[in-house]
C-alpha positions as a Markdown table, in Angstrom:
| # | Residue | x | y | z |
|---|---|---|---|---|
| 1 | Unk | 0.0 | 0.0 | 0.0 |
| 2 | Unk | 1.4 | 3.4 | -0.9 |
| 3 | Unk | 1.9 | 5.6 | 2.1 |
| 4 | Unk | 0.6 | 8.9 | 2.5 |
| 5 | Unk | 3.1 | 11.6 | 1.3 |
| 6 | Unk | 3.0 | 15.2 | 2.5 |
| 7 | Unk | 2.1 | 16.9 | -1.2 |
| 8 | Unk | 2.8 | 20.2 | -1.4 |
| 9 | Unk | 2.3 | 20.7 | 2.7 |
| 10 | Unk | -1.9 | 20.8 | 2.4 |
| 11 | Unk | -3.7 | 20.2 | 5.4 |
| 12 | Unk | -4.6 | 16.5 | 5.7 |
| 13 | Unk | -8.1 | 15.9 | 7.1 |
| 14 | Unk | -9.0 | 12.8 | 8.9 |
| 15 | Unk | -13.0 | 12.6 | 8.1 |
| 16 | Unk | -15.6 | 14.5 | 6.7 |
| 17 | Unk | -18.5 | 15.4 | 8.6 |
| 18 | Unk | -22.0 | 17.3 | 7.2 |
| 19 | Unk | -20.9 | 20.4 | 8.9 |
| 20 | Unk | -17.9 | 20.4 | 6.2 |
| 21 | Unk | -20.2 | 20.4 | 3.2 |
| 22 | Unk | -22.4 | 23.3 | 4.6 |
| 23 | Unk | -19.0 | 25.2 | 5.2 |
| 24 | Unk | -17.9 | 24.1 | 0.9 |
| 25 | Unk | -21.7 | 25.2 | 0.2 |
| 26 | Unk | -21.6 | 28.5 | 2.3 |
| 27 | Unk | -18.2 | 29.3 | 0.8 |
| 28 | Unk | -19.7 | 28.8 | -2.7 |
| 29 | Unk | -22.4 | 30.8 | -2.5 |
| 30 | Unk | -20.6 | 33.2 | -0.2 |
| 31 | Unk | -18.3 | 33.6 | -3.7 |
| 32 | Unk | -21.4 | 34.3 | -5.5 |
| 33 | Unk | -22.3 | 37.6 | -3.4 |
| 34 | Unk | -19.3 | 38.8 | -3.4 |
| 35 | Unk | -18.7 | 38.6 | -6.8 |
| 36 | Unk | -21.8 | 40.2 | -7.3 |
| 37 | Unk | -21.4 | 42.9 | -4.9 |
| 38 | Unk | -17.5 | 43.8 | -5.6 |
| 39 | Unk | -16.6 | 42.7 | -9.4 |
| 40 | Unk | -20.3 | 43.1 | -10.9 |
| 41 | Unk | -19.6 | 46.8 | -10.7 |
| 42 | Unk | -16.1 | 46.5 | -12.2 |
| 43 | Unk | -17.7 | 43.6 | -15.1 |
| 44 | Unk | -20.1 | 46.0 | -15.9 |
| 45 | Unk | -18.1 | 49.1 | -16.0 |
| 46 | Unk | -16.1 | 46.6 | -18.6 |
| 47 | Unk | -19.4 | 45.3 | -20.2 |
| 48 | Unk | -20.0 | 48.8 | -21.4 |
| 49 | Unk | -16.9 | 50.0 | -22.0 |
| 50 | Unk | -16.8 | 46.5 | -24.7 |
| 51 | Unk | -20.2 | 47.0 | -25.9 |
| 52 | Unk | -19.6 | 49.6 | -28.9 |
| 53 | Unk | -16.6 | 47.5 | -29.8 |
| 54 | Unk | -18.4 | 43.8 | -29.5 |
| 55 | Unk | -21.0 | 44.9 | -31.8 |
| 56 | Unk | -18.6 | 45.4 | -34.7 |
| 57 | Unk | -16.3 | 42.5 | -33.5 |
| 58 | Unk | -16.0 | 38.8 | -34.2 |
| 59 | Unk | -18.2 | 38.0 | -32.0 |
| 60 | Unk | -21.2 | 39.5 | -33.4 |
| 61 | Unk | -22.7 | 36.5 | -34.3 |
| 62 | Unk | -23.0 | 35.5 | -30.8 |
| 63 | Unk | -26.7 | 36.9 | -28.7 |
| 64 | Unk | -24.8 | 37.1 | -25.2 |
| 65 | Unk | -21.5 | 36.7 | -23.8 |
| 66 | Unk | -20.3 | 34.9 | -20.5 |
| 67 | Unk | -17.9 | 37.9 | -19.0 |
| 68 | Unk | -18.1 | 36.0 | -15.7 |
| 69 | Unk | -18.8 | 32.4 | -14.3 |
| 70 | Unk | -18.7 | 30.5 | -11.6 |
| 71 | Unk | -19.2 | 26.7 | -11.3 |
| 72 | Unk | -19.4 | 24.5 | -8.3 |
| 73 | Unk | -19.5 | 20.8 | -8.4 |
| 74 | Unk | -19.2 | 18.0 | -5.1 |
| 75 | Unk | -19.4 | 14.1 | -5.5 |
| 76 | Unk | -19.9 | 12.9 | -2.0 |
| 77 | Unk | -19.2 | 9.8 | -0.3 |
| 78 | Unk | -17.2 | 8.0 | -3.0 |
| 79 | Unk | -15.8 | 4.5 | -2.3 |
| 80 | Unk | -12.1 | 3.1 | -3.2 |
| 81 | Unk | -10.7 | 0.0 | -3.7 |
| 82 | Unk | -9.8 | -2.3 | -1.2 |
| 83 | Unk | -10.5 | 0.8 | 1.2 |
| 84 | Unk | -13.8 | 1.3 | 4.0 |
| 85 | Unk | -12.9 | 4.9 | 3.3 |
| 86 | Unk | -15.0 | 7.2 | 1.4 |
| 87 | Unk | -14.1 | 10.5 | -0.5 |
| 88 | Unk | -15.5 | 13.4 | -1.3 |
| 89 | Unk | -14.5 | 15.1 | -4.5 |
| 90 | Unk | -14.9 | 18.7 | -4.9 |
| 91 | Unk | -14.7 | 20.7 | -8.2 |
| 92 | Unk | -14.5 | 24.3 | -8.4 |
| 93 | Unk | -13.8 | 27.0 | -11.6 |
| 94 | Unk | -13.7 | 30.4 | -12.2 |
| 95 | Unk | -13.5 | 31.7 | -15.7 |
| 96 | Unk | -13.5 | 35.2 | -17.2 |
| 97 | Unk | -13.8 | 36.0 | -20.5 |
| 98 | Unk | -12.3 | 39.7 | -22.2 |
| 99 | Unk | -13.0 | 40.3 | -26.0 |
| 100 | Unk | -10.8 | 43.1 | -26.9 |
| 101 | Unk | -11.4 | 45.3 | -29.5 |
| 102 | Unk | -9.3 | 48.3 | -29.7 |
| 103 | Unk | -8.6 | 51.0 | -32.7 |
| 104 | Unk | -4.6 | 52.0 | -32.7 |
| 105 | Unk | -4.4 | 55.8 | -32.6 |
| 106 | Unk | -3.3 | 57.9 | -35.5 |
| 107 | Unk | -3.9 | 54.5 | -38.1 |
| 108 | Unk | -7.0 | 52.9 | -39.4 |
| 109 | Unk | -5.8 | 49.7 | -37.7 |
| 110 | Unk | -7.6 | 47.7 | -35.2 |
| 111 | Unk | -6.7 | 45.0 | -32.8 |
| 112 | Unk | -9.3 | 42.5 | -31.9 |
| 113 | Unk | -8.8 | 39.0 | -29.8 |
| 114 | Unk | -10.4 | 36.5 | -27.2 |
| 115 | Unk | -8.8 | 36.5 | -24.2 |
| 116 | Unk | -9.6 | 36.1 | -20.2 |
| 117 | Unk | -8.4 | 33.8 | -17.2 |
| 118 | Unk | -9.6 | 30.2 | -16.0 |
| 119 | Unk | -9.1 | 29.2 | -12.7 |
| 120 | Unk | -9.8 | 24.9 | -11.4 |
| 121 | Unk | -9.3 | 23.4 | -8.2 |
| 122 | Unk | -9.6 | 20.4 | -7.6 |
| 123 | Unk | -10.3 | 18.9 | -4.0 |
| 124 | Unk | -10.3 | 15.4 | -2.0 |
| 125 | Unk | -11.6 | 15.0 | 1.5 |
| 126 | Unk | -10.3 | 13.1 | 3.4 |
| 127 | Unk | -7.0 | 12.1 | 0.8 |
| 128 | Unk | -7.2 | 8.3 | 2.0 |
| 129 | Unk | -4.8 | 6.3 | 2.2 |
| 130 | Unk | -3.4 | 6.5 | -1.5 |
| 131 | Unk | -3.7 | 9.5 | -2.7 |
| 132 | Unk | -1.6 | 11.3 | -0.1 |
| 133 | Unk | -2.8 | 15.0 | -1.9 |
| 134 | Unk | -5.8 | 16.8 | -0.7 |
| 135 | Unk | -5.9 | 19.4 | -3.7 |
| 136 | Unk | -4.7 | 20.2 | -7.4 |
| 137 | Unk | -5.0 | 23.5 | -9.1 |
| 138 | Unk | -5.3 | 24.9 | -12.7 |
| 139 | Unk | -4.6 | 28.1 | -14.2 |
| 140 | Unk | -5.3 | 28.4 | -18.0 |
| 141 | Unk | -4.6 | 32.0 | -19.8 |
| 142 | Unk | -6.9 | 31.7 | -23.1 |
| 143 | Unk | -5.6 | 33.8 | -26.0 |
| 144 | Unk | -7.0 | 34.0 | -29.7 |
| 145 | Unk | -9.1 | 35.4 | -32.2 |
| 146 | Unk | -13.0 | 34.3 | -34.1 |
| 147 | Unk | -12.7 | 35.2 | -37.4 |
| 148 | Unk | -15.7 | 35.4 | -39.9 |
| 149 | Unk | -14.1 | 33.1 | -43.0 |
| 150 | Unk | -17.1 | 33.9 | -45.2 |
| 151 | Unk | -21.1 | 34.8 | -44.3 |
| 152 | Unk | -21.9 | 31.2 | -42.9 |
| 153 | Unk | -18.5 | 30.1 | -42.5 |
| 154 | Unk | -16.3 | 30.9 | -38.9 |
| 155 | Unk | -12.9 | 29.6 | -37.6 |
| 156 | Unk | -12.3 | 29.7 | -33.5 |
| 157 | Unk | -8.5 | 29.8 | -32.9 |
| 158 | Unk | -7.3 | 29.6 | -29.4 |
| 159 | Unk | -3.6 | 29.0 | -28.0 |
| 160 | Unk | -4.0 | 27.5 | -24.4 |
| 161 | Unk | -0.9 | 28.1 | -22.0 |
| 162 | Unk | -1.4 | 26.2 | -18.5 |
| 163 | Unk | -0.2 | 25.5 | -15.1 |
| 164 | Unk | -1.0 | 22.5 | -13.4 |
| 165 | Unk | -0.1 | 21.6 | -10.4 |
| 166 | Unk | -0.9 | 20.7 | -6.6 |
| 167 | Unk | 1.7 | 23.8 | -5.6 |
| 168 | Unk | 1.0 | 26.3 | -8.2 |
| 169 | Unk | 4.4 | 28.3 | -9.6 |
| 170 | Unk | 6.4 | 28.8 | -12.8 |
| 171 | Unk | 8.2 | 25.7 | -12.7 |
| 172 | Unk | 9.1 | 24.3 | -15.9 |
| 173 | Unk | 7.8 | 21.1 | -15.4 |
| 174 | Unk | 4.2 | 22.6 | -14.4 |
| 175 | Unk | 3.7 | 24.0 | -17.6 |
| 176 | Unk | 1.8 | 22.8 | -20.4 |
| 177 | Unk | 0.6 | 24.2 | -23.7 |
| 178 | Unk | -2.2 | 23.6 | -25.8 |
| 179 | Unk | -4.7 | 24.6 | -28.2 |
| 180 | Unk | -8.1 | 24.3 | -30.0 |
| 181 | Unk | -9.2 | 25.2 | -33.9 |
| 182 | Unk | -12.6 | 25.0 | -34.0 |
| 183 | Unk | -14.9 | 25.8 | -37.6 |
| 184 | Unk | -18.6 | 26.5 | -37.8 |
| 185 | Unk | -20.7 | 26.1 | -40.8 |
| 186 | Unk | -24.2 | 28.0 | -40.6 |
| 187 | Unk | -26.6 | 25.5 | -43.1 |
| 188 | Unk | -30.0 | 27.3 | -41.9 |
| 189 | Unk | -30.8 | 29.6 | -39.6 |
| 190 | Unk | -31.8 | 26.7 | -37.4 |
| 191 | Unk | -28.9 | 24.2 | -38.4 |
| 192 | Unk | -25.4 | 24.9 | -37.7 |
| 193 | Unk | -22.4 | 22.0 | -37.8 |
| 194 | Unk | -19.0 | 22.1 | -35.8 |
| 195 | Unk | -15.8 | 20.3 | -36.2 |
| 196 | Unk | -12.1 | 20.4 | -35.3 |
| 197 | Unk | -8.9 | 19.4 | -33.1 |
| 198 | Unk | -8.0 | 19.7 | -29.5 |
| 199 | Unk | -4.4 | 19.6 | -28.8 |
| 200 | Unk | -2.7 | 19.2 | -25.0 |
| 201 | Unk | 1.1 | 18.6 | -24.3 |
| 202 | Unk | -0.2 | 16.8 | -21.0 |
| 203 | Unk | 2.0 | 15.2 | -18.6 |
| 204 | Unk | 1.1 | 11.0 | -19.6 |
| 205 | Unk | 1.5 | 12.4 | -23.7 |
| 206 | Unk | 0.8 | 14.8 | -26.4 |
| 207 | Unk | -3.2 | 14.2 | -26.6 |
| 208 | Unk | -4.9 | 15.1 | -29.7 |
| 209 | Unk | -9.1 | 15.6 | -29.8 |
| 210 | Unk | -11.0 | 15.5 | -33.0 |
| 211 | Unk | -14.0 | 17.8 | -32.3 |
| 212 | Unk | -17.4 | 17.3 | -34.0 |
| 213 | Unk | -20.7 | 18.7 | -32.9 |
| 214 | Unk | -23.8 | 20.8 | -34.0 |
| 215 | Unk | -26.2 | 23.6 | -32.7 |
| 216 | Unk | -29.7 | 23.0 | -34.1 |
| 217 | Unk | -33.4 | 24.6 | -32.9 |
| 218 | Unk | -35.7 | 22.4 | -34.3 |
| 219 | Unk | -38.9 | 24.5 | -32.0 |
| 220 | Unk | -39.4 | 27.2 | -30.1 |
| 221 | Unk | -38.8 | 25.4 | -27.2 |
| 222 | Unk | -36.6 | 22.6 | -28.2 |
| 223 | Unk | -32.3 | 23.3 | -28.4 |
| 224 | Unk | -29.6 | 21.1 | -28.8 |
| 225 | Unk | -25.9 | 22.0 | -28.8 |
| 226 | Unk | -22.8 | 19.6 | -28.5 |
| 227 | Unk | -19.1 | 19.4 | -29.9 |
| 228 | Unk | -18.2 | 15.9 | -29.0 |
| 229 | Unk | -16.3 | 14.3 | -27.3 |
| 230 | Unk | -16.6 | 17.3 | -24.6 |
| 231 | Unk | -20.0 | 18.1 | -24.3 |
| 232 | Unk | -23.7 | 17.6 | -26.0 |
| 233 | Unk | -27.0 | 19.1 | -24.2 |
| 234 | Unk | -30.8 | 19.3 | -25.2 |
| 235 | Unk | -32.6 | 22.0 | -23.9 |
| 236 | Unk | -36.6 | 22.3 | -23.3 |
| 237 | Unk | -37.8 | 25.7 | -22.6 |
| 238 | Unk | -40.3 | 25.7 | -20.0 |
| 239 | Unk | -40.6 | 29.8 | -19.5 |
| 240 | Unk | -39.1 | 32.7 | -21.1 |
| 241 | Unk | -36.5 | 32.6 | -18.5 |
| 242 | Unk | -36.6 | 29.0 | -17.5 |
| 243 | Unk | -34.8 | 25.5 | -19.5 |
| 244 | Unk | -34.4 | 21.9 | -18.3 |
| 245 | Unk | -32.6 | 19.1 | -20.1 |
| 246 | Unk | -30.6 | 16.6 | -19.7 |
| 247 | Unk | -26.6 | 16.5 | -21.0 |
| 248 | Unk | -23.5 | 15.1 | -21.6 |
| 249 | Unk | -19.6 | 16.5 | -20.0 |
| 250 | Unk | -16.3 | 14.8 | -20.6 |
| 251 | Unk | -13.1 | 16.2 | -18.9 |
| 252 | Unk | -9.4 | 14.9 | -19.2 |
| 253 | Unk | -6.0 | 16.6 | -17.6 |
| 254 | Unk | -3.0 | 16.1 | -15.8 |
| 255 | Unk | -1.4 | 17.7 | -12.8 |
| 256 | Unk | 1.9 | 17.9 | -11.3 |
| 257 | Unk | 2.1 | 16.3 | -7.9 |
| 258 | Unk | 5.6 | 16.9 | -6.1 |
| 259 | Unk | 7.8 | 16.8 | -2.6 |
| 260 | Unk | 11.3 | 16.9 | -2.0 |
| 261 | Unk | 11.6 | 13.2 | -1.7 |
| 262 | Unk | 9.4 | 12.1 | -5.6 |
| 263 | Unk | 8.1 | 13.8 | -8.3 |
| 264 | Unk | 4.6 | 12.1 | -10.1 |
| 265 | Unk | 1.3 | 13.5 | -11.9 |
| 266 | Unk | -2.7 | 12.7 | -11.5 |
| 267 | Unk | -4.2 | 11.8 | -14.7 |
| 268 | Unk | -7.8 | 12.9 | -14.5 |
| 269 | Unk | -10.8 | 11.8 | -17.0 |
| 270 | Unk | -14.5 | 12.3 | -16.0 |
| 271 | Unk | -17.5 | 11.2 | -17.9 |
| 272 | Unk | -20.6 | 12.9 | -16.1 |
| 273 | Unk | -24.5 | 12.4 | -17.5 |
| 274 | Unk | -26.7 | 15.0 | -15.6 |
| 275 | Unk | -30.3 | 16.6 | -15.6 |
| 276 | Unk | -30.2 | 20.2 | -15.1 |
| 277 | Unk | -32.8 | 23.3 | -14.7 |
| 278 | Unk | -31.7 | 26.7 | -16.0 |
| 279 | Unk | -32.8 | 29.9 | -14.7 |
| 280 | Unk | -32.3 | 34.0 | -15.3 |
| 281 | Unk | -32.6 | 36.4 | -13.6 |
| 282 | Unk | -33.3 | 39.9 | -14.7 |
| 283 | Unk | -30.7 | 40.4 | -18.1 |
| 284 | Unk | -27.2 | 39.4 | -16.5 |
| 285 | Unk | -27.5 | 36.6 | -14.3 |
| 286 | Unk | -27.9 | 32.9 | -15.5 |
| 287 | Unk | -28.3 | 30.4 | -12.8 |
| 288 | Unk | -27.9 | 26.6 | -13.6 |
| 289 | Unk | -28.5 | 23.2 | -11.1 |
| 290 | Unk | -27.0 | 19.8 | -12.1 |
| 291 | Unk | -27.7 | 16.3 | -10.4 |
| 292 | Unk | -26.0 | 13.5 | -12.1 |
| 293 | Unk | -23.7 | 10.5 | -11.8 |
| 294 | Unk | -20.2 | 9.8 | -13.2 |
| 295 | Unk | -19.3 | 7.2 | -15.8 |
| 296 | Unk | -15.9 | 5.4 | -16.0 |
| 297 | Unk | -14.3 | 8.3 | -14.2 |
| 298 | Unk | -10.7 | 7.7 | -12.8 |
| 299 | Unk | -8.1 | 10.0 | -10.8 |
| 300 | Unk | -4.8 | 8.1 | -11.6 |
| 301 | Unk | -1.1 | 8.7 | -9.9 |
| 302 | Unk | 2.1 | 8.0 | -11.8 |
| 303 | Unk | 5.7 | 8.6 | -11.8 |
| 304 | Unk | 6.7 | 11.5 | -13.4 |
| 305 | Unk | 8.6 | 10.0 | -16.3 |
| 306 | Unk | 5.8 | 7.0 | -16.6 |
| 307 | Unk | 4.2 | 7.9 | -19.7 |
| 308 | Unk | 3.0 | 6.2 | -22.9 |
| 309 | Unk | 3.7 | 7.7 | -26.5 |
| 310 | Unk | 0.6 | 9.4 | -27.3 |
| 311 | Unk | -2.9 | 9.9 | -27.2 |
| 312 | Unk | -5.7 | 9.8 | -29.6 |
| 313 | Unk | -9.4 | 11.2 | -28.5 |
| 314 | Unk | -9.5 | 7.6 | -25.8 |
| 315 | Unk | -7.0 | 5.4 | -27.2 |
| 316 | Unk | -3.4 | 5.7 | -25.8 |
| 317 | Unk | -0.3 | 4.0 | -27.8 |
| 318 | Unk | 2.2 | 2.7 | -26.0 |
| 319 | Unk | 0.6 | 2.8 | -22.6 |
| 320 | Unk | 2.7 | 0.7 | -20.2 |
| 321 | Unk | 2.4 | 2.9 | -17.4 |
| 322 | Unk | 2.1 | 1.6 | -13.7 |
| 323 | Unk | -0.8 | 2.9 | -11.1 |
| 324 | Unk | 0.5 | 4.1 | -7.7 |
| 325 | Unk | -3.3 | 4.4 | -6.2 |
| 326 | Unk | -6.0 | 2.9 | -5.8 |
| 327 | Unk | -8.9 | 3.6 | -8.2 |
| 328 | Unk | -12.3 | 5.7 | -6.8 |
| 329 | Unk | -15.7 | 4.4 | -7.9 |
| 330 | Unk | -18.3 | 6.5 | -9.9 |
| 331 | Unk | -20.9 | 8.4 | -8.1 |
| 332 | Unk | -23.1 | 11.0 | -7.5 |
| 333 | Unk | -22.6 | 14.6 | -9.0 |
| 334 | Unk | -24.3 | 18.0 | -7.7 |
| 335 | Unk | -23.4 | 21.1 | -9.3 |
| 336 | Unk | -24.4 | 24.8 | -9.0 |
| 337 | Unk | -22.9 | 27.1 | -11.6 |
| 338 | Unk | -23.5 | 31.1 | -12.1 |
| 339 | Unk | -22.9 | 33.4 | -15.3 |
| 340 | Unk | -23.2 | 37.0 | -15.3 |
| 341 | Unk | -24.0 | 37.4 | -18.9 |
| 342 | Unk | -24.0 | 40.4 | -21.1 |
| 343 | Unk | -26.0 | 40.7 | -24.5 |
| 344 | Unk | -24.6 | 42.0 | -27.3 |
| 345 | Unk | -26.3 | 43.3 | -30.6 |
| 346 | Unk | -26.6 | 40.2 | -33.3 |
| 347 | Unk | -27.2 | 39.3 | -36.4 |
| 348 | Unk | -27.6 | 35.7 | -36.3 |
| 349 | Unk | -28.1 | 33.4 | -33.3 |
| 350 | Unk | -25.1 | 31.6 | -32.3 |
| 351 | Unk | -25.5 | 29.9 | -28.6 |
| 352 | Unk | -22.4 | 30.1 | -27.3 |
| 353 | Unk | -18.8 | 30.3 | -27.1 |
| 354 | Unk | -17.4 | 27.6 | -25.5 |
C-alpha cells in the first residue's frame, strides 16, 4: 500500500463530517455575493466600455457573452478500492472572458482578440490512504481570435498556456501548452455543424481531440448543442426565462504532484451524465443546477517519467504505465454554476462560445 506523502504541505483531514459540506456550500455561494457585490460593478463598467466594440467585433454572431462564471461541483461519499474509506471530490472553476477590440491611434488599424483567465481546483476530503494530496489547481490563460471566414463560414483559434499543479508556480515542469481550432458552418438559420482538433502537451503524452458537434433549434422550445467528445446538451424551454434538459460532460487533464523526496502527476478523466434546470434572472445573471452521476471516471497517480507515447481522442499507444493508487468508484454529482451574462447586438443566433 502506498503511504501517505505530504504533497505540497496541504492540510490533511482525517474525516468529513456534514458540517464540512455546509461550510464548501456557504463558501460557494458566499463567492457568489461577493462577486456580485464587488466585481459586478467592475464587469459591468467593462461590459460597457466592450459593448460599442463587441457589436462590430467577431463575436457579433453571438446573442450574449459569459464575461463572468462561476461553477461548483461536489461528488460525495465516493468509495475506493480495497478501502472502507469514502471520498469526497470537490470541483471548483472560475472563468473570465475579455473580448478586446481596440482602434490604434493615429492608423485605421484595429486589434481585436479573445482572451480572459480560468481558474480549477480540484479537491479530495479526506485524501485516504493512497492519494496522499488533498488538492490540485489549474490556471489556464486563453488567448486567440474568431474570425468570420465567409457569411456562414467561422474559424475559432485559441492558443491555451497552462499551469497544473498541486503547488502552483512557474516551474518548468508545471507548464503545459495547448490549443483548439474550431470551424462552424451556418446551413440554416436553425442548423449549424462544428468540427475540429483539440491539442494538449499533458504530462502521460501529447493528446490530440477530433472535435465534432452541431447547434440545431428544431422548435421554439426545443435546443440542442454539442461538440463531442466534450460536451452535448438538449434543452426544453419551460418559461421565457426558464430551461431543463438533460446532458452530456467529458473532462481529461494532468497535474503535477511533487515533494522533495518524488516527483509524479494525477491523470484525470471524467464522464458525467446530468439533468439540469436553468434559470435567469433579470438580463445578466444565469443560474444553472446539475444532479448526475459519473461514468468510467478515474483519478490516476504516476511517476513523473511514466508515460506512454501518445494519445488519440481515448485510445493511448504505448501505454505501459504503472498505477500508484487505488482507483475511486463512480458516483453521484451536484453542481451549482453562475454566469453574469452580457448581450450583445446580433445578427444571427449563435449559442455560445465555449
Amino acid at each position: 500500500m502506498l503511504k501517505v506523502q505530504n504533497w505540497a504541505s496541504c492540510r490533511i483531514s482525517t474525516k468529513t463530517s456534514s458540517l464540512d459540506w455546509v461550510i464548501r456550500l456557504q463558501d460557494f455561494f458566499y463567492l457568489v455575493l461577493m462577486l456580485r457585490k464587488g466585481l459586478f460593478r467592475l464587469t459591468l463598467l467593462l461590459a460597457f466600455l466592450l459593448c460599442n466594440s463587441l457589436s462590430g467585433s467577431q463575436l457579433h454572431a453571438q446573442d450574449y457573452v459569459d464575461l463572468l462564471k462561476v461553477n461548483y461541483q461536489l461528488s460525495p461519499t465516493n468509495a475506493q478500492d480495497s478501502s472502507a474509506k469514502k471520498i469526497d471530490v470537490e470541483d471548483i472553476s472560475v472563468s473570465v472572458l475579455l473580448p478586446v477590440d481596440v482602434n490604434v491611434p493615429y492608423t485605421s488599424w484595429s486589434i481585436n482578440f479573445i482572451t480572459g483567465l480560468n481558474y480549477n481546483r480540484l479537491s479530495f476530503y479526506p485524501p485516504g490512504d493512497t492519494l496522499g494530496w488533498q488538492r490540485v489547481h489549474e490556471w489556464t490563460l486563453p488567448i486567440g481570435k474568431k474570425i468570420d471566414h465567409s457569411e456562414k463560414f467561422s474559424g475559432l483559434y485559441l492558443v491555451l498556456p497552462r499551469i497544473r499543479s498541486a503547488n502552483p508556480s512557474f516551474k518548468s515542469n508545471q507548464y503545459q501548452l495547448g490549443g483548439v481550432v474550431l470551424f462552424s458552418k451556418q446551413v440554416t438559420p436553425k442548423l449549424k455543424y462544428k468540427f475540429g482538433m483539440y491539442y494538449n502537451g499533458e504530462f502521460f503524452s501529447p493528446f490530440f481531440v477530433p472535435l465534432a458537434g452541431l447547434y440545431w433549434t428544431p422548435s421554439e422550445k426545443w435546443e440542442i448543442t454539442s461538440t463531442l467528445p466534450q460536451y452535448a446538451y438538449v434543452y426544453y424551454r419551460l418559461h421565457k426565462k426558464m430551461q431543463t434538459g438533460l446532458g452530456f460532460r467529458s473532462s481529461v487533464g494532468s497535474f503535477r504532484l511533487e515533494n522533495p523526496h518524488q516527483s509524479r502527476y494525477l491523470h484525470k478523466s471524467t464522464n458525467e451524465l446530468f439533468g439540469m434546470l436553468n434559470y435567469t434572472v433579470g438580463r445578466y445573471y444565469f443560474f444553472q443546477v446539475r444532479a448526475g452521476y459519473s461514468i468510467e471516471r478515474y483519478y490516476r497517480v504516476y511517476d513523473e517519467k511514466d508515460r506512454n507515447d501518445w494519445t488519440f481522442s481515448a485510445f493511448k499507444f504505448g501505454d505501459n504505465r504503472i498505477q500508484r493508487n487505488q482507483e475511486l468508484a463512480d458516483g453521484l454529482l451536484l453542481q451549482f454554476d453562475f454566469a453574469f451574462r452580457f448581450p450583445i447586438p446580433k445578427k444571427e443566433k449563435d449559442p455560445e462560445l465555449e
